[in-house]
N, CA, C and O of each residue as an XYZ file, in Angstrom:
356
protein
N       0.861     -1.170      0.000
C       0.000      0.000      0.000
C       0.903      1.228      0.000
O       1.780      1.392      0.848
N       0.673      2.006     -0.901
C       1.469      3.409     -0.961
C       1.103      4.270      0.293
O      -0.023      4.344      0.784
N       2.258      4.924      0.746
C       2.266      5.973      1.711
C       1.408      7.228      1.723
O       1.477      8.033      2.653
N       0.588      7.388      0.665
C      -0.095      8.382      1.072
C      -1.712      7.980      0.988
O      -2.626      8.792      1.135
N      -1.875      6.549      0.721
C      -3.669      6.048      0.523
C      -3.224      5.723      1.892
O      -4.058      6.226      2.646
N      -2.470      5.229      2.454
C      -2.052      4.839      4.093
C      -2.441      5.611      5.047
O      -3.109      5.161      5.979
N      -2.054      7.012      4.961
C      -1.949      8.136      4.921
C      -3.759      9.027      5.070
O      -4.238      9.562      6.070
N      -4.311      8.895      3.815
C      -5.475      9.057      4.086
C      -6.378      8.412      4.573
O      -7.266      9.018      5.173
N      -6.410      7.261      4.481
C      -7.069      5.984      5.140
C      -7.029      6.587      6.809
O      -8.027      6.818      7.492
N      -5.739      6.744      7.187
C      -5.708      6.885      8.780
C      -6.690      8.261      8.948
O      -7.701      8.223      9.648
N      -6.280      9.435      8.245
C      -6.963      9.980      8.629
C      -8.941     10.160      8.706
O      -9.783     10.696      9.428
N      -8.892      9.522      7.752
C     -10.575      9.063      7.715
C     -11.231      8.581      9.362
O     -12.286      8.861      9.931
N     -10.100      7.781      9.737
C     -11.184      6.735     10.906
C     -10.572      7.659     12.434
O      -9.500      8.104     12.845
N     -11.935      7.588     12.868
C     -11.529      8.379     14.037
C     -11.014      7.026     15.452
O     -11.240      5.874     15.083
N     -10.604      7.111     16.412
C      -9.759      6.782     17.115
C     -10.771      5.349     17.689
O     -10.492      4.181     17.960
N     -11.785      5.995     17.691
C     -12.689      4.880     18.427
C     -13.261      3.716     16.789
O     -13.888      2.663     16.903
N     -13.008      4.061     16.046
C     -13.288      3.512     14.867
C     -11.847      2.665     14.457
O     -11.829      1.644     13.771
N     -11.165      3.051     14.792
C      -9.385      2.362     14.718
C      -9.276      1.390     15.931
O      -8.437      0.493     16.009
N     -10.149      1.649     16.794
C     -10.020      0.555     17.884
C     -11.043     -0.521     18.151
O     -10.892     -1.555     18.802
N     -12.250     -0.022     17.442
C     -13.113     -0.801     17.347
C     -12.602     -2.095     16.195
O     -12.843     -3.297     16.298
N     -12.036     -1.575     15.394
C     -11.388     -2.333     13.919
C     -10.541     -3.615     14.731
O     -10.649     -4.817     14.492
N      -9.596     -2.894     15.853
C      -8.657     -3.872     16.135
C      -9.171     -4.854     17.097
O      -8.547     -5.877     17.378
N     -10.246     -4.562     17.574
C     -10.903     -5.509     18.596
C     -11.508     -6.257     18.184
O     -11.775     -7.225     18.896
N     -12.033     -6.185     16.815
C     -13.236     -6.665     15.712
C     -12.238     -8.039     15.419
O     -12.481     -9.240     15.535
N     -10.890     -7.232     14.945
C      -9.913     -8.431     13.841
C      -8.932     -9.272     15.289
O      -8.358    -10.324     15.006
N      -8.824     -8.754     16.684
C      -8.665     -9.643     17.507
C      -9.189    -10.740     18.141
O      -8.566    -11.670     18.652
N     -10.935    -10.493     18.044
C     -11.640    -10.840     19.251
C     -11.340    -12.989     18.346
O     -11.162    -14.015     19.003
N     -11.389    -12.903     17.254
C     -11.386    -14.539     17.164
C      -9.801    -15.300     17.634
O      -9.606    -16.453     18.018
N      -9.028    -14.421     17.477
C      -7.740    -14.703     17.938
C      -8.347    -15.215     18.951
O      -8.899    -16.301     18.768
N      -8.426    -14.495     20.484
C      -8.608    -14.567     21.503
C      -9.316    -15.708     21.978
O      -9.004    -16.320     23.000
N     -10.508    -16.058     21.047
C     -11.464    -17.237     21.539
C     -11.290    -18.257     20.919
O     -12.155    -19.132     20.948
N      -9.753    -18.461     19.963
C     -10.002    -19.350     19.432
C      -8.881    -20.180     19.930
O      -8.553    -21.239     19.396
N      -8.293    -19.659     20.987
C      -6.808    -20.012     21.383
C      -7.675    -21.411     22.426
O      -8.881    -21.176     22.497
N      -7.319    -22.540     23.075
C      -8.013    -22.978     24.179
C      -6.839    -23.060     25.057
O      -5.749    -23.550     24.763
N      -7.315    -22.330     26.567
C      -6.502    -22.015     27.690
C      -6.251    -23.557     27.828
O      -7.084    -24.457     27.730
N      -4.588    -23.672     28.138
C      -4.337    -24.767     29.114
C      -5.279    -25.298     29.937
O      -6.247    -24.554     30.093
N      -5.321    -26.285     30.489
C      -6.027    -27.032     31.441
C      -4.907    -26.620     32.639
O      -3.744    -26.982     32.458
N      -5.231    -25.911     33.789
C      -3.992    -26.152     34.610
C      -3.653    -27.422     35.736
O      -4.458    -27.750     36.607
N      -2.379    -28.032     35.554
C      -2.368    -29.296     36.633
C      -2.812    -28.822     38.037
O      -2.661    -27.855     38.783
N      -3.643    -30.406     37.987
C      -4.376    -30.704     39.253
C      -3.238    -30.955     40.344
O      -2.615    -32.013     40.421
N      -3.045    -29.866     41.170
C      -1.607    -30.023     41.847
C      -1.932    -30.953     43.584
O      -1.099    -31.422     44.359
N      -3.031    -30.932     43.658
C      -3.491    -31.513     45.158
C      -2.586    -31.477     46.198
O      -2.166    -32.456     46.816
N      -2.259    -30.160     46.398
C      -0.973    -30.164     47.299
C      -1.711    -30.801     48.745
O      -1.209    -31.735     49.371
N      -2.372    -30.447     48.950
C      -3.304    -30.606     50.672
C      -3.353    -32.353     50.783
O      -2.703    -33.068     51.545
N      -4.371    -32.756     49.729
C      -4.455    -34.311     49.708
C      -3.133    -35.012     49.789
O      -2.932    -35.956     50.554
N      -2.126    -34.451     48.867
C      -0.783    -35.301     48.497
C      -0.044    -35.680     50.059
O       0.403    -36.744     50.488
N      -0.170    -33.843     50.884
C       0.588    -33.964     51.574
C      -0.039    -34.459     53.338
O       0.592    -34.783     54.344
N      -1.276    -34.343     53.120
C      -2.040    -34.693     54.502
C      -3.147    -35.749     53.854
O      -4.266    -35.309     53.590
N      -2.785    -37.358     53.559
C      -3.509    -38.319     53.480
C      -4.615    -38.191     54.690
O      -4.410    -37.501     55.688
N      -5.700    -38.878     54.489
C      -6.637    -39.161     55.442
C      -6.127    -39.880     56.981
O      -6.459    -39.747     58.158
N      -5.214    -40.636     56.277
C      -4.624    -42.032     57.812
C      -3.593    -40.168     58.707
O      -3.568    -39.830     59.890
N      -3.099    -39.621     57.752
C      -2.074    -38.519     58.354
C      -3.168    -37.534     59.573
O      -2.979    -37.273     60.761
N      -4.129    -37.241     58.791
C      -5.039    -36.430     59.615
C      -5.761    -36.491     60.718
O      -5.909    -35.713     61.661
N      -6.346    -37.921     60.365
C      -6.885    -38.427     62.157
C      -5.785    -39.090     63.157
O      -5.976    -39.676     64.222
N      -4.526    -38.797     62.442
C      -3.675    -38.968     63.640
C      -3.814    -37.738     64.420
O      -4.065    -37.611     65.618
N      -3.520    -36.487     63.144
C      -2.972    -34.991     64.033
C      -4.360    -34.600     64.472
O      -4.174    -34.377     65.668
N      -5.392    -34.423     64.283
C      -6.133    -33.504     64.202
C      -7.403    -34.456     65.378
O      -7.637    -35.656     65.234
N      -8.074    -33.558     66.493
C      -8.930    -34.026     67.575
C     -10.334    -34.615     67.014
O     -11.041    -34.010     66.209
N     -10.570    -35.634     67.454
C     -11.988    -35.972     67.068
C     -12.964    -34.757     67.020
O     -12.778    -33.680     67.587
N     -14.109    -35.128     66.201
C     -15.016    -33.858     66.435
C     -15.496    -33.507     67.882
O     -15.485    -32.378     68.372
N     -15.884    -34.564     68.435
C     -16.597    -34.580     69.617
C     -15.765    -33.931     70.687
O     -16.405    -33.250     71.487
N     -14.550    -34.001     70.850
C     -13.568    -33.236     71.606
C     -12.893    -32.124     70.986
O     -12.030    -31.574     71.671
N     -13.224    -31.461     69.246
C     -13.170    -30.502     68.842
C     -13.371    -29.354     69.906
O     -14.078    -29.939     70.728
N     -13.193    -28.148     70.368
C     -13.656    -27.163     70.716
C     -12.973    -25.597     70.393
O     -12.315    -25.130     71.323
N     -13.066    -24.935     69.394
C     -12.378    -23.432     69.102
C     -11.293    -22.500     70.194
O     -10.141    -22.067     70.156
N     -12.338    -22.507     71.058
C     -11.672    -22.115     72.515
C     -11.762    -23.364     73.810
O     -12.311    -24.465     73.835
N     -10.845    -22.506     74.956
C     -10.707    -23.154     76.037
C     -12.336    -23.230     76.708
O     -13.246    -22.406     76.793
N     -12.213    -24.328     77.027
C     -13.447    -24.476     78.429
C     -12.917    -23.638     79.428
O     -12.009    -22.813     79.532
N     -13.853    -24.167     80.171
C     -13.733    -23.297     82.234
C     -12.776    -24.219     82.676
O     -11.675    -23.807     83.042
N     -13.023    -25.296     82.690
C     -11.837    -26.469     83.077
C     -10.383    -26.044     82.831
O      -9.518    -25.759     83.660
N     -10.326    -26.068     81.589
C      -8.870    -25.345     81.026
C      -8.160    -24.342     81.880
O      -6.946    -24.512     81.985
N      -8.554    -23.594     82.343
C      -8.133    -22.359     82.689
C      -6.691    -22.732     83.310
O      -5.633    -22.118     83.167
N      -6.850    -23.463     83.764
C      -5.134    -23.598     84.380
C      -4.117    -23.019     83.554
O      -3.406    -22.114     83.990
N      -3.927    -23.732     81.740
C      -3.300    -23.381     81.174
C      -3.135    -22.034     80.793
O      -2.050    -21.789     80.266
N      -3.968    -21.043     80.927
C      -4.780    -19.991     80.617
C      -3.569    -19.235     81.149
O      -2.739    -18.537     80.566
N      -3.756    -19.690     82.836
C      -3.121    -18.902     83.872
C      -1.938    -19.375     84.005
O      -1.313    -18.861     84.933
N      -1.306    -20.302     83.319
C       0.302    -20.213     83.331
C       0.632    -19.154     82.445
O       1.483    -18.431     82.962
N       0.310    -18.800     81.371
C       0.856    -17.963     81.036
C       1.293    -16.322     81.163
O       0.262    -15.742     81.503
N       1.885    -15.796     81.091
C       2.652    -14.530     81.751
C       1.732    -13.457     81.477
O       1.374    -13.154     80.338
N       1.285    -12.784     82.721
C       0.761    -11.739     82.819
C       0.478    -10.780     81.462
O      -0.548    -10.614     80.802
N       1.819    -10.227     81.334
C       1.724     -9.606     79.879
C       1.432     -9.723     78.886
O       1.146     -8.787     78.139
N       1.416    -11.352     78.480
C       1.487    -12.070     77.346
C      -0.024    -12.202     77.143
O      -0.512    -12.098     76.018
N      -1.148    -12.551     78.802
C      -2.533    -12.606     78.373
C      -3.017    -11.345     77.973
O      -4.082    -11.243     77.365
N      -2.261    -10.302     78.289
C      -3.339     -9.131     78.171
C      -3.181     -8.388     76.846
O      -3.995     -7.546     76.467
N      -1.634     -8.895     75.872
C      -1.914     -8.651     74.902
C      -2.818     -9.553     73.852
O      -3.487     -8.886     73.063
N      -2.917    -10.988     73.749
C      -3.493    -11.742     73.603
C      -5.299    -11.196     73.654
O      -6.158    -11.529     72.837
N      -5.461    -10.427     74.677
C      -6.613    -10.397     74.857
C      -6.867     -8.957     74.195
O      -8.049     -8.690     73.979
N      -6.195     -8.285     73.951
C      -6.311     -6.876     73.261
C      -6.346     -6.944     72.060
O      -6.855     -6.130     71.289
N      -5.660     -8.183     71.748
C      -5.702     -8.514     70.092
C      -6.742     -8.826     69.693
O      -6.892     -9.092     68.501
């Protein structure tokens, strides 16, 4: 194409018409590519089998988030300072 039909051509299309063009002549690129599948990496399963977990981890029934009332002993070994930031947090 000669440099000056190049030339006028550009100036014809306004900016949103030059971008609409390139999105028009991209958009099949884009959908026609098919994304990788990404590997199934199972890091959690690989590395904490079922037999691994009910070793570490408390039955449900003796599950509990926090300490009971019972507990408290442990509560109160720890250092003055240490509960009250703990507890500010």
């Amino acid at each position: 194409m000669c440099s000056s039909v190049k030339g006028d051509l550009m100036a014809q299309l306004t900016r949103r018409e030059f971008l609409a063009t390139q999105a028009i002549l991209a958009a099949p690129l884009m959908f026609s590519r098919q994304q990788p599948q990404a590997a199934k990496r199972n890091l959690l399963s690989s590395a904490w089998p079922v037999t691994k977990l009910n070793d570490v981890l408390a039955p449900r029934g003796r599950f509990h988030p926090f300490p009971t009332a019972s507990e408290r002993s442990a509560w109160e070994g720890l250092p003055a300072d240490m509960r009250t930031a703990m507890v500010e947090a």
